[in-house]
NULUM-784313 format. One line per 3 residues: for each residue y negated, z negated, x of N, C-alpha, C. Coordinates in pm, 1 decimal. Layout:
REM residues N
Y/Z/X/Y/Z/X/Y/Z/X ~ ...
***
This chain:
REM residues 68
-9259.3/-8896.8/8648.8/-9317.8/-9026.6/8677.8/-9402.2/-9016.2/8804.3 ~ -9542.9/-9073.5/8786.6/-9592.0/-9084.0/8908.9/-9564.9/-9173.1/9029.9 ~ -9596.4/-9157.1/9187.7/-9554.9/-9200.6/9271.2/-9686.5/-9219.2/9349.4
-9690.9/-9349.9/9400.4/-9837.5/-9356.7/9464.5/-9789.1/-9413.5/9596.9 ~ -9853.9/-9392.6/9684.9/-9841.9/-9446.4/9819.6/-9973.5/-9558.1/9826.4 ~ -9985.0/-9644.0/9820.8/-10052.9/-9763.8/9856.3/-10068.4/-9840.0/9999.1
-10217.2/-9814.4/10050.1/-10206.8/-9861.4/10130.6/-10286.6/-10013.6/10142.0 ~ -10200.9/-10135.3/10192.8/-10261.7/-10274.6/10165.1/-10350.8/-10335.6/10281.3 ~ -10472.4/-10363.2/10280.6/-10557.0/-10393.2/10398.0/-10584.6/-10538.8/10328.9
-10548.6/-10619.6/10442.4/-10605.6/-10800.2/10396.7/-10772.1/-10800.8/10441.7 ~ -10850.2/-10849.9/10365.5/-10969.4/-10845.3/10408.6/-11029.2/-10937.4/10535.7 ~ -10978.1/-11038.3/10535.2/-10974.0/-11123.0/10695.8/-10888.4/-11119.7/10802.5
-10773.8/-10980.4/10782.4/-10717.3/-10974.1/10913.2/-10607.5/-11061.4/10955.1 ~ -10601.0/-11164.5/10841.3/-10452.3/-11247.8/10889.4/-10327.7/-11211.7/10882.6 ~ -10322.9/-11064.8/10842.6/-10204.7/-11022.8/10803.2/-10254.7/-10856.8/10815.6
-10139.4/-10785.5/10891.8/-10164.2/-10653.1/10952.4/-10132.7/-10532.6/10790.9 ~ -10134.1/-10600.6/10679.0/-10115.7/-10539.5/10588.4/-10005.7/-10432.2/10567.3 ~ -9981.0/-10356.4/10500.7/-9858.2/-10298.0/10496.0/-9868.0/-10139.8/10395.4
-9782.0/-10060.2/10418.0/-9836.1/-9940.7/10376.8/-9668.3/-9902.1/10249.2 ~ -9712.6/-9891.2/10107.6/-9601.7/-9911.3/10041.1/-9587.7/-9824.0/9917.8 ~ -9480.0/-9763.9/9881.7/-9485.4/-9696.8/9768.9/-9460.7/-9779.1/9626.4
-9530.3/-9713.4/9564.6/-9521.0/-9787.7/9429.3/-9535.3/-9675.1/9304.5 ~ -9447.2/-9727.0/9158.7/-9404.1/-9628.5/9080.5/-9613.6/-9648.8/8964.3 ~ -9636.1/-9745.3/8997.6/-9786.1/-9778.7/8927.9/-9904.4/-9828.9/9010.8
-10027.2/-9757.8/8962.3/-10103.8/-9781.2/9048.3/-10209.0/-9882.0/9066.5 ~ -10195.2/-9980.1/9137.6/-10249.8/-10121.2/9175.5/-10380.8/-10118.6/9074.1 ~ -10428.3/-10274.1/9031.0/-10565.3/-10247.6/8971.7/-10622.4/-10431.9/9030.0
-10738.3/-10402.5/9030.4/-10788.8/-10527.8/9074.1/-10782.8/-10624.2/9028.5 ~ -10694.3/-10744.3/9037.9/-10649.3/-10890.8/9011.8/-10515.8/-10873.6/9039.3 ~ -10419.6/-10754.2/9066.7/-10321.9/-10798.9/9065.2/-10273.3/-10816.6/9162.1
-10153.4/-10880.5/9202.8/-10125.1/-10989.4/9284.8/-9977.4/-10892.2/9310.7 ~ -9965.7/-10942.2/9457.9/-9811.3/-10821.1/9570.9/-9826.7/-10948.7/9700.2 ~ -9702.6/-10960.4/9690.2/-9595.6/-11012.6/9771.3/-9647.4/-10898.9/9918.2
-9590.4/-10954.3/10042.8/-9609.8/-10895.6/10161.2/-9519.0/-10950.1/10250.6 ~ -9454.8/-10945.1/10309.1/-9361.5/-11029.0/10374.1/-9376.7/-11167.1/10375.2 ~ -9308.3/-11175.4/10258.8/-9301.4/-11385.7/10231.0/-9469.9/-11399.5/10203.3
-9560.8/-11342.2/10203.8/-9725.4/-11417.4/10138.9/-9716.9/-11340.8/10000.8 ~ -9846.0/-11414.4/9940.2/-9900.4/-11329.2/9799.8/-10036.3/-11338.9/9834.8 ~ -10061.8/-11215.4/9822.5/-10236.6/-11114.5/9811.7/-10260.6/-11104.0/9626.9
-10387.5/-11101.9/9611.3/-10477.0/-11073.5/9533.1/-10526.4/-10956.8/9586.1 ~ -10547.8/-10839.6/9487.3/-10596.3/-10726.5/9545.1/-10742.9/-10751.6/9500.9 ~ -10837.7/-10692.5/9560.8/-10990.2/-10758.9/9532.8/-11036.3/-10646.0/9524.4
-11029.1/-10509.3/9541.8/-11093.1/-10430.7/9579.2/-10981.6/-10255.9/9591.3 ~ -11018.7/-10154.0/9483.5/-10936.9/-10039.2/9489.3/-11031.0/-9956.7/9474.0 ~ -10944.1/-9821.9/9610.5/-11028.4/-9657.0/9643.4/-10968.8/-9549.1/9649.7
-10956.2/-9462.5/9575.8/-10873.0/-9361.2/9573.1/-10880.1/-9271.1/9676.1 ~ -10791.5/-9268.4/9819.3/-10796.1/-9162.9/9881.3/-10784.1/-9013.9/9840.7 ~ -10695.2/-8990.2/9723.6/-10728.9/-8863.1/9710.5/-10700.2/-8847.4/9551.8
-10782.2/-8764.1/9521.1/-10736.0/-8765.1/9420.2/-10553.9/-8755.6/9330.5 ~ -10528.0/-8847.1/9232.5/-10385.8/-8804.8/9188.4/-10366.5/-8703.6/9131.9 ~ -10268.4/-8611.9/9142.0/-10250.5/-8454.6/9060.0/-10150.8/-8500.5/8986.2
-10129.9/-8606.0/8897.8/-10055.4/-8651.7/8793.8/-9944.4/-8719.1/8880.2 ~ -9861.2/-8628.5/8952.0/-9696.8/-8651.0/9056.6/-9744.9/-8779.4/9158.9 ~ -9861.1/-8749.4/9201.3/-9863.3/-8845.4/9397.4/-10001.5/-8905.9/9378.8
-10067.2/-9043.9/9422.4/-10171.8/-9073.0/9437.6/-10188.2/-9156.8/9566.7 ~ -10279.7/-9145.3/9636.5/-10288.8/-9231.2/9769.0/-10422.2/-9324.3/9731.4 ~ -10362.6/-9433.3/9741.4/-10447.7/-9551.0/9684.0/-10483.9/-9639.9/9868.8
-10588.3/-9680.3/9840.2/-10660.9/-9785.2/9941.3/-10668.3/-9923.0/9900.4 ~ -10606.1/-10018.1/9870.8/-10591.5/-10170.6/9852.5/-10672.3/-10256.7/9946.1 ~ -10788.9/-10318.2/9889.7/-10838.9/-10432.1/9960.6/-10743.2/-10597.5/9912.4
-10699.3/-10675.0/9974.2/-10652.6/-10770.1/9932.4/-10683.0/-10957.2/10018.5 ~ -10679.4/-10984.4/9943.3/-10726.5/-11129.4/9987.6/-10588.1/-11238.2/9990.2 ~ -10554.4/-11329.1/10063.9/-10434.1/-11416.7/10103.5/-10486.4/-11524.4/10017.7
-10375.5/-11555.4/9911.5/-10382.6/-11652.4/9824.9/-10241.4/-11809.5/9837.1 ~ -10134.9/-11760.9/9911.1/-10035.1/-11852.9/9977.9/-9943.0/-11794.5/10009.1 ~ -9827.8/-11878.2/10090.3/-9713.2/-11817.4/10104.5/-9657.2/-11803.7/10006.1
-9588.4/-11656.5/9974.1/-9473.9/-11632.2/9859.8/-9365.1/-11782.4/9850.8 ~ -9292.5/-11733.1/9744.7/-9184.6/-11807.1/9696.5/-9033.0/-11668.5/9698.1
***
């Protein structure tokens, strides 16, 4: 199973974003929790390429409300 390291950047800075592993790799619209908020990811860049096992992903994300 692959393993990606994701890293989450908010695009206005209201939130210091967060750096997170995940078993699938983010795609643009989908939506991650952050401590108590929910982001919209707006924007994905592959830092390196995946060799099937590990991928390092770059997450742009936008603040849509506080979580539930």
């Amino acid at each position: 199973m692959a393993q990606f390291k994701v890293s989450y950047v908010v695009e206005d800075g209201t939130h210091p974003g967060a750096l997170v592993n995940a078993k699938h790799e983010p795609r643009v619209g989908d939506r991650v929790q952050l401590d108590g908020y929910l982001f919209e990811v707006t924007e994905i860049q592959e830092l390196m390429p995946s060799n099937g096992d590990f991928g390092l992903i770059h997450a742009t994300c936008r603040h849509l409300r506080q979580g539930q």
